[in-house]
C-alpha positions in Angstrom: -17.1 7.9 4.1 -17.2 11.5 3.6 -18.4 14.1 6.3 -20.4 16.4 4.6 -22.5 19.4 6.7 -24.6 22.0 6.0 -24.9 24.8 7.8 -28.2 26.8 6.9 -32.0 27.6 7.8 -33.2 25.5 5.1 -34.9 26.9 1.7 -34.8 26.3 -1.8 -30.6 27.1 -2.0 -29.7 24.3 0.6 -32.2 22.3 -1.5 -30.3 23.1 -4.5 -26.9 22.4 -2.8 -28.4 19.0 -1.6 -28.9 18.0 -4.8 -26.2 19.1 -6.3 -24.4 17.7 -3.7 -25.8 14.0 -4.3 -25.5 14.4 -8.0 -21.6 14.7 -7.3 -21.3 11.7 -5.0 -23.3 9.7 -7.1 -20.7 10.2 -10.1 -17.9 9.4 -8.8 -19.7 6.5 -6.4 -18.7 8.0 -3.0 -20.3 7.6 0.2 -21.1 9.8 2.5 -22.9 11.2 5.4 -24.9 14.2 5.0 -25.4 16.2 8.3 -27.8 19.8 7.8 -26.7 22.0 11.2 -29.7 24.9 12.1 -28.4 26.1 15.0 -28.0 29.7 15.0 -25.3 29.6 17.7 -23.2 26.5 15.6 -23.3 28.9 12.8 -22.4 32.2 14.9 -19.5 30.5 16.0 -18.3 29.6 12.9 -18.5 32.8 11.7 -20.6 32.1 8.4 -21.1 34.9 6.5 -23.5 33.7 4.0 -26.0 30.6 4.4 -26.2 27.5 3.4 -22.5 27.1 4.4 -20.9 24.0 3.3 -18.0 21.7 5.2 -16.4 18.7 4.2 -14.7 16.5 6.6 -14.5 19.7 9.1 -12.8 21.9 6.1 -15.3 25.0 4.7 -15.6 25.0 1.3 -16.4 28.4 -0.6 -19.3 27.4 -2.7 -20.1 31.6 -4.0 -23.8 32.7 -4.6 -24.2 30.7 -7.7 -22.6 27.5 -6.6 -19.5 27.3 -8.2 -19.7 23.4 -8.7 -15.6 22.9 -10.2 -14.7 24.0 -6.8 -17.7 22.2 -4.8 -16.2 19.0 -6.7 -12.5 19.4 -6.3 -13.1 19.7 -3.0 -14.9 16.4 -2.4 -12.6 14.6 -4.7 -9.8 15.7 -2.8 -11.5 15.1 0.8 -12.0 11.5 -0.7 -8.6 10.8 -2.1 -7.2 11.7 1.5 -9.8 9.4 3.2 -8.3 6.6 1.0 -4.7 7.3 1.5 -4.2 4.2 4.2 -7.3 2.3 3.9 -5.7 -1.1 3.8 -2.6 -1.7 5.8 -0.3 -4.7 5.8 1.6 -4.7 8.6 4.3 -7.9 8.3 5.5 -8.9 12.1 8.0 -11.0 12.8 7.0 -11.2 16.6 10.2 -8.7 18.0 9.4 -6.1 20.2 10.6 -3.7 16.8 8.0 -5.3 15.1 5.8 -4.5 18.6 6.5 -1.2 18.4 5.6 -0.9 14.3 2.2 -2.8 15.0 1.6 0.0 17.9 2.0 2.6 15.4 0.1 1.3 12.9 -2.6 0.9 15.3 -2.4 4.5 15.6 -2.1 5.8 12.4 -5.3 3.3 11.3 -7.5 4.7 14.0 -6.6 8.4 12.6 -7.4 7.5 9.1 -10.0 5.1 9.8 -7.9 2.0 8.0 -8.2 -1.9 8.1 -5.4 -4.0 9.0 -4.1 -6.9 7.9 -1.4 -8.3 10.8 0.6 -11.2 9.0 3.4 -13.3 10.2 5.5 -15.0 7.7 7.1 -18.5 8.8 10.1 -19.8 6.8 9.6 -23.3 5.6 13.1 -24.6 7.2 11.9 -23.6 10.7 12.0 -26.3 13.4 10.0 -28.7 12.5 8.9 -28.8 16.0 7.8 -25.5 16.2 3.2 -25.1 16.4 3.7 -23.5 12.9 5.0 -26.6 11.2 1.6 -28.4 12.2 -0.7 -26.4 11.3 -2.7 -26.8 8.1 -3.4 -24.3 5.1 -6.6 -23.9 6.7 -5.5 -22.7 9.7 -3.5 -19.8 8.1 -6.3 -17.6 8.4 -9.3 -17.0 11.1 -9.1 -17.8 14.4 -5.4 -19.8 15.0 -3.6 -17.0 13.4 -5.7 -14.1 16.2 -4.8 -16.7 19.1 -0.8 -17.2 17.8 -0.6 -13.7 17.8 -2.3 -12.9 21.0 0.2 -12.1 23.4 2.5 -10.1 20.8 -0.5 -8.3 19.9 -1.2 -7.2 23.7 2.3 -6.6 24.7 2.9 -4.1 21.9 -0.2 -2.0 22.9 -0.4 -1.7 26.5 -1.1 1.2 27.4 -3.4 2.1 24.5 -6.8 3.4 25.2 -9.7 0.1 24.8 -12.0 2.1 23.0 -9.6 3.1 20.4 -8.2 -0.5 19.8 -11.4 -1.9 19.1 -12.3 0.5 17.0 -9.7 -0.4 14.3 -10.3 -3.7 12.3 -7.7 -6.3 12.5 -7.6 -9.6 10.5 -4.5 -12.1 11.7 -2.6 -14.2 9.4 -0.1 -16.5 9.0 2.0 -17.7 5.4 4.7 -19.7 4.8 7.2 -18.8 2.7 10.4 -16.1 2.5 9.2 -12.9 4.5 10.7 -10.1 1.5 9.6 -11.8 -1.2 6.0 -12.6 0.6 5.3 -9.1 1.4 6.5 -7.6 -2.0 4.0 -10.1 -4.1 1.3 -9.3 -1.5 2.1 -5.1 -1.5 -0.3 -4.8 -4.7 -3.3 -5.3 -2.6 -2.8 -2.4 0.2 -2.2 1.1 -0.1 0.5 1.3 2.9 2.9 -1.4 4.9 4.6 -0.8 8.4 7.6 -2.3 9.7 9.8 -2.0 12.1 12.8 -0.7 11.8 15.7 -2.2 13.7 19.0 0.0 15.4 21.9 -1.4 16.3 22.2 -5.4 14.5 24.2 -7.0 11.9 25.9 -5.2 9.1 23.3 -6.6 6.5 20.3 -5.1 9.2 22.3 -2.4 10.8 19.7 0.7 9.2 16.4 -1.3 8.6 17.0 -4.8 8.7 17.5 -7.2 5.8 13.9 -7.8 5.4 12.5 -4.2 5.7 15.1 -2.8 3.6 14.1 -5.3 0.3 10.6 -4.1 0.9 11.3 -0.4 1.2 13.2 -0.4 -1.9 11.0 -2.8 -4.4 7.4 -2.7 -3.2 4.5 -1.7 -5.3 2.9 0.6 -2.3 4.2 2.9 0.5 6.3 1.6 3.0 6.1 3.2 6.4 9.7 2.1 8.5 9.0 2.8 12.0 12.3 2.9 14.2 11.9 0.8 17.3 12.2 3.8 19.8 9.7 6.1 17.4 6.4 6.9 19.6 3.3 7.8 17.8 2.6 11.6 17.8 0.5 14.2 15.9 2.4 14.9 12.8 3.0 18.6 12.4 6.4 18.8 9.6 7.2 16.7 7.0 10.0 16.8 5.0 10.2 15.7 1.6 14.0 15.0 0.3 13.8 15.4 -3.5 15.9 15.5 -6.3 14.4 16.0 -10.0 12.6 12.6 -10.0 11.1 13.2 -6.7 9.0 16.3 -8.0 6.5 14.2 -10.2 3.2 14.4 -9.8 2.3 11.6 -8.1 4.0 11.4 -5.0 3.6 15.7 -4.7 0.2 14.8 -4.7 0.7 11.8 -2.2 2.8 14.3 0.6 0.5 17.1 0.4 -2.3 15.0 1.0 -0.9 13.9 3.7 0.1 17.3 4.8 -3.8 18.3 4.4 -4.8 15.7 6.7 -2.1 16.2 9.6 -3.1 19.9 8.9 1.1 19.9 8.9 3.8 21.9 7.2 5.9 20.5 4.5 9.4 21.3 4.1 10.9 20.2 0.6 14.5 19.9 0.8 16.9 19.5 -1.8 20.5 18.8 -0.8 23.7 20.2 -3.0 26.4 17.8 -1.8 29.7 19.9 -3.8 29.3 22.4 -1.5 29.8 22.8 2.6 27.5 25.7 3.4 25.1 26.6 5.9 21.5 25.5 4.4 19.6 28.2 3.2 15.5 29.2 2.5 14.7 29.2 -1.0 11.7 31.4 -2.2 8.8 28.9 -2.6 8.7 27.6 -6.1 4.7 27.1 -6.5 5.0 27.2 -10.3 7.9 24.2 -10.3 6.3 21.8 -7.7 2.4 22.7 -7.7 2.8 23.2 -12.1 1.2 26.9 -11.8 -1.8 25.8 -9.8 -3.4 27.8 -6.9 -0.8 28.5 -4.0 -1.3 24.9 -1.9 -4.2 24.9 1.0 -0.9 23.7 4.0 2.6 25.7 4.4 5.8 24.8 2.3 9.3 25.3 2.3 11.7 25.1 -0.3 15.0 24.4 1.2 18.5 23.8 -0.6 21.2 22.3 1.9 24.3 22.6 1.0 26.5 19.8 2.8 29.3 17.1 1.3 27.4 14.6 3.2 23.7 14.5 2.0 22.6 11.7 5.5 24.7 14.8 7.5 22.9 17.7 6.5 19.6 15.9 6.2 20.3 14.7 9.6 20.8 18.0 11.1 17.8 19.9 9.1 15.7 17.1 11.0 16.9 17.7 14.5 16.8 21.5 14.1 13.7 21.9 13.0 11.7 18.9 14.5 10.7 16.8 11.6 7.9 14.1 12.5 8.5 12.2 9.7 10.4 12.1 6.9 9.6 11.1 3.2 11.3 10.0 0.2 10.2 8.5 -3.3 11.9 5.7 -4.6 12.8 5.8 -8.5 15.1 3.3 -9.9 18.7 4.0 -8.7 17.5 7.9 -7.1 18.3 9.4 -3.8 16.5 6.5 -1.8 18.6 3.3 -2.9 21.6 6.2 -3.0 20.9 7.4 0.4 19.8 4.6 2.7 21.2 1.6 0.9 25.2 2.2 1.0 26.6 1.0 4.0 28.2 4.2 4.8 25.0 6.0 5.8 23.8 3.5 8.7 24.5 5.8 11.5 22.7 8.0 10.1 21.6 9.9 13.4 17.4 10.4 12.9 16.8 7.5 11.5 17.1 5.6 15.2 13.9 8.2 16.0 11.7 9.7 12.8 9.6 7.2 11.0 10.7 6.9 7.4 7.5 6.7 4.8 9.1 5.8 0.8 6.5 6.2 -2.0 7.3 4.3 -5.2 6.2 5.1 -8.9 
């Protein structure tokens, strides 16, 4: 639900704005809150120059003497399509303390865009056949089984975390039985992100995310946020986009610098020439490439071209110089992603043991 406040005296202009306003929200069938703020010393502070004043989700929006309604619209349209980034969250445990540590972020990251989660536990059907699992009914994979099953996994990954804060993010408990990859992947249609953990050290197979994660990352129909089993939950203030040609579509632009609005964070694209062995260098912003000639974005870019034989190396050490929070890629067919973090030879790749991965797909 949309924040929307209206800073003003009252009068036949807010009265307009109300209704134009409502007329907006009613078209495109988003619900929101409308707040009208008097206060002389609110609107002081806030240094309005010209009343009624309108914010959306916190953010002033410039609505001119005559109500310029394209931009009174774009705005709420983009405060809504940033509300519904991570509404619905899958996040697939197998019960590890890396899983733990993903369900702990998620947590997070839910109670900071208000999302839903859906915690699910996948059983194979070989499992010991005197395990609880193997006795349970169909009935019994949802409601109140799965919550107690997952009880003490739940409060050993978030000790620590504040009461109020974990109850206020809905959690439904599940359990299925079938092959965990292939599971998650059919169920990825219905949610607009997944978190897993992401496993260090292990077998060759699991040795960057683990076998499971990795199949996910790579073919799911929705975002897939890896969190590494070290990675702590922390305000998000630069993101860095690895792209290649592919990677400057539309869709997942839109998707990072959404994100970026919300963390209020700075993105740094990064583009990395690997037939050369050069010190990276700043690139002039190319707004007309990325943005397609549009208005000059409302969060702070870089363009960066690295220039490094080994694209994990000088990805690697652009992250640790410049304090990345997270790190994003989009996965096209055989692009950077399945090139980059799907060859063996990248598994020691040195951030990914501490920066949460997030891979959009087409």
């Amino acid at each position: 639900m949309l924040n929307i406040e209206i800073l003003g005296v009252g009068g036949k202009r807010q009265h307009e704005l109300t209704q134009l306003l409502n007329a907006m929200l009613k078209r495109h069938d988003i619900e929101a809150k409308l707040k009208y703020n008097n206060d002389i010393d609110a609107i002081l502070k806030r240094k309005v120059e010209e009343v009624p004043a309108l914010y959306i989700d916190d953010k002033f929006v410039n609505v001119n003497k005559d109500f310029d309604e394209e931009n009174i619209e774009i705005a709420i349209l983009q405060s809504f399509k940033i509300q519904q980034l991570m509404k619905k969250i899958l996040v697939p445990t197998d019960l590890s303390s890396v899983a733990g540590n993903a369900y702990r972020y998620a947590v997070q990251l839910a109670k900071e865009f208000g999302s839903h989660i859906d915690a699910v536990h996948v059983y194979r059907t070989m499992a010991n056949v005197h395990t609880p699992l193997m006795l349970i009914r169909p009935d019994q994979h949802v409601g109140e089984y799965p919550r107690e099953y997952m009880k003490p996994f739940v409060e050993k990954s978030t000790t620590g975390l504040d009461a109020t804060s974990l109850a206020s993010v809905p959690v439904d408990y599940e359990l299925e039985m079938g092959f965990p990859a292939s599971t998650i992947n059919y169920r990825s249609e219905e949610y607009d992100l997944i978190v897993m953990g992401k496993k260090g050290e292990n077998s060759l197979s699991e040795k960057l995310f683990g076998g499971v994660a990795t199949t996910v990352a790579a073919s799911s129909k929705c975002p897939v946020l890896l969190v590494p089993e070290v990675a702590e939950y922390r305000n998000i203030k630069r993101i860095l986009y690895a792209y290649n040609e592919e990677a400057l579509e539309a869709t997942p632009i839109d998707t990072v610098m959404n994100l970026a609005e919300k963390f209020k964070a700075q993105v740094h694209f990064v583009h990395v020439d690997e037939d050369k062995n050069k010190a990276y260098k700043v690139q002039e912003p190319m707004f007309e490439q990325v943005f397609g000639g549009n208005a000059e974005p409302a969060v702070l870019i870089e363009m960066v071209s690295l220039e490094d034989k080994s694209m994990e190396h000088a990805i690697d050490r652009y992250v640790k110089e410049n304090e990345i929070d997270l790190v994003v890629m989009y996965s096209h067919r055989k692009n950077i992603f399945e090139r980059l973090f799907l060859q063996s030879h990248t598994r020691n790749l040195g951030y990914q043991t501490k920066i949460p991965l997030l891979v959009l797909h087409e």
